[in-house]
Every structure is written in C-alpha cells, then in structure tokens.
N, C-alpha and C positions, 0 to 999 in steps of 0.2 A: 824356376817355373817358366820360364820363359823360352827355352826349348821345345818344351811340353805344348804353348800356346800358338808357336811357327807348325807344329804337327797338327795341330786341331785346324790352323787354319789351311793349313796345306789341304790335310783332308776334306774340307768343306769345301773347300775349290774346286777338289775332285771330281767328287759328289757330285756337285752343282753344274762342273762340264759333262758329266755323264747323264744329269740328269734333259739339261740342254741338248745335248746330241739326240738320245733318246726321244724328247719329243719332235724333233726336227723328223725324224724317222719314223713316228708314229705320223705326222702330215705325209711324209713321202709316198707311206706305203698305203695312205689313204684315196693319195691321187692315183697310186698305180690301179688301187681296186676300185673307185670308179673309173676311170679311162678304163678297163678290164671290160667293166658291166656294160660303160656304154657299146664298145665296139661289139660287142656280144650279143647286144640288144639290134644294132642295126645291121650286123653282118650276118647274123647264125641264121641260117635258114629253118633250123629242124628245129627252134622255138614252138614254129608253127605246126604241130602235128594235126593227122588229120581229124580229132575228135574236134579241138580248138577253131578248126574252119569251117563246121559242121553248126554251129552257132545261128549261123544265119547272118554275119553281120558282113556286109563287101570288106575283100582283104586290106582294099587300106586304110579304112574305120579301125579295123582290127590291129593293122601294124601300130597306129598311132596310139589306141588302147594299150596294147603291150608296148609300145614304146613309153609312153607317159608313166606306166604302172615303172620300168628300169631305171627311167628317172626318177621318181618318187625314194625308191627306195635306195639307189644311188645317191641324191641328196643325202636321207637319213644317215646314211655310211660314213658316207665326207665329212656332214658335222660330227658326225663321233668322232671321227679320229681328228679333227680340227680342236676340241671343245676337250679331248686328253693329250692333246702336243702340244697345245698354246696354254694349258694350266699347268703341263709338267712346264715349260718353257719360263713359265711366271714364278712356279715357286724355284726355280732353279738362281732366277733372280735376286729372289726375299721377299716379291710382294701377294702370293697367295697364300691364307693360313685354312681355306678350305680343306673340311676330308672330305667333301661329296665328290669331289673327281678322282679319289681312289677308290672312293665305293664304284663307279662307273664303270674305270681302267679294271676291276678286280669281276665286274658283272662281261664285260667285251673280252675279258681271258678264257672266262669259263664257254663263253660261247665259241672262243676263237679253238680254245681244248678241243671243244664237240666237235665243232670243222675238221679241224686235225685227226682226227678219231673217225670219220664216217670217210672222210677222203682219203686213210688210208686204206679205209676198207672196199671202196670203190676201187683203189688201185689194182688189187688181185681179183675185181671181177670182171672189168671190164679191158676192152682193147683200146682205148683212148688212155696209154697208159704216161703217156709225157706230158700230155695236160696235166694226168694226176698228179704226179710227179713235179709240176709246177706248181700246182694249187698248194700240195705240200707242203713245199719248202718255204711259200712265201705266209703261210699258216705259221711253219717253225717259228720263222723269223718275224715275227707280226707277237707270236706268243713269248717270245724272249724280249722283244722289243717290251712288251707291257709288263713283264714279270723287271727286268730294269726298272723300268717307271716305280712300281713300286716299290722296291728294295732302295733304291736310291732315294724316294721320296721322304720314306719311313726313315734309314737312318740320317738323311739333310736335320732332319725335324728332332731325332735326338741330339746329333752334334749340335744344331743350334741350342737347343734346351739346357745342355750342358754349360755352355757356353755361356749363355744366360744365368745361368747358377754360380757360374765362377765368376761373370765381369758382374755379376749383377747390383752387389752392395754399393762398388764404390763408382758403379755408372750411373746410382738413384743420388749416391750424393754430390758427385758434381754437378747432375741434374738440379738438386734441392739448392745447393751453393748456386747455381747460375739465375734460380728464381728469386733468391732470397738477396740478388743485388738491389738495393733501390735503383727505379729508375729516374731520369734524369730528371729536373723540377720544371715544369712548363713554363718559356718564358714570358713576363708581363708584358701586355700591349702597351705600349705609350700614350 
C-alpha cells in the first residue's frame, strides 16, 4: 500500500500547487482589471459623450461622479478576485472547508463566459479591434484561470476525503490511545 499512499500524496501536492498558483493568478489578473478601469476611467475621453454633458452638471462635478462611480465598482472587482485567490489560496493549504467561494468562483465564470461572448462579438463589429482582441484573451485566461479553481478545488476535496477513509480508523485510534493516557497526578503543596 504504500506506493499507492506516496501517489495520493504526490497528487495532493499537485492539486494543491495548482490550486495556489491559480489563485495567485485570479489576484494578478484582478489587479490588471482594476489598474485597466482605473486608467480608463481617467484617461478615456469619449466616457464623456455629449448626451452625459448635457446633464447640466460643470464637467468636473461630472468627471469626479464618473470617476467615483469606476472606483466603486473597480473596488467591487478587486474584492472578487481577492475573496476567490485568497480562499483558493487557503484551501490549497488545508484550512478552508467552505463551498460558498465555489459557488462565487462558478457565478464570476458564467459572467466572465458572457464577457467572452459579447467581446467576441464586438470584435467583428467594431474597428477598435486590438482592444478587443485584448479584452479577449485576458477574458480566456481569467475563465480558465476559474475553471482550474474549480476543478482542482473539487478533486483536492475528494483526494483528501479519500484519504480520510483510508488513514482514518487507525488515526481515531492513536487519537483515542493518546486521550485515554492518564495524565500526570498534581503535585502536593507542602
């Protein structure tokens, strides 16, 4: 058996660096898309179209409006990818036993699909086509990056289960052996 338990742990390791890298990558590519938003929010001129200036409000009430709205929801962005890199990051450890941050990682896929899906269809309509073409690819890899996450999470979570089912008898009874020592007899005051 013992061949068989260096493969399960090997694998586990694996797992567990693939799962670490992965969420290191889901932080990275968190920061790349706010640093994105923000320079986007304070460089792009054509934010401000003419209906938006039409308002009534002086332009730099309104930049700061639209600035604070990029930040708002650039925050939002940042902790999501913060809050699914640092829980894959944790159970890749052993100390998360949550499913709510794959439910999360699995709800930021489907929205990341849609992204991927409407930006390629922007690609063929528009002439900003190397933008697209960036949005893309960091789309692809943003959506592989969380399909990892999960795939690695899920089988971490059976190897260890298994794992558990093999060590598990006789690591209740060294457990139960280690309880069942007396301890030592308090000694009398003088």
């Amino acid at each position: 058996m013992a061949p068989q338990k260096h493969s399960t742990e090997n694998l586990i390791r694996r797992t567990s660096d693939d799962l670490s890298i992965s969420g290191a990558a889901i932080i990275a590519l968190g920061a790349w898309s706010f640093l994105k938003l923000m320079l986007t929010s304070f460089l792009d001129e054509t934010i401000f179209t003419p209906e938006l200036l039409t308002i009534g409000l002086p332009p730099l009430l309104l930049r700061v409006l639209v600035a604070a709205v990029y930040v708002f929801f650039g925050a939002v962005g940042i902790s999501l990818h913060l809050y699914i890199g640092l829980s894959a990051r944790s159970e890749a450890r052993g100390r998360l036993r949550s499913h709510f941050y794959l439910f999360v990682t699995g709800l930021f896929l489907v929205m990341t699909l849609l992204s991927c899906f409407f930006t390629f269809a922007r690609f063929f309509r528009t002439s900003e086509s190397d933008a697209s073409a960036a949005s893309l690819l960091i789309d692809m890899t943003l959506s592989f990056t969380l399909i990892s996450i999960i795939v690695s999470s899920r089988r971490m979570r059976a190897l260890r289960r298994d794992t558990d089912k093999t060590n598990g008898p006789h690591i209740k009874e060294e457990a139960a052996a280690a309880d069942a020592t007396p301890a030592p007899a308090p000694k009398a005051k003088p």
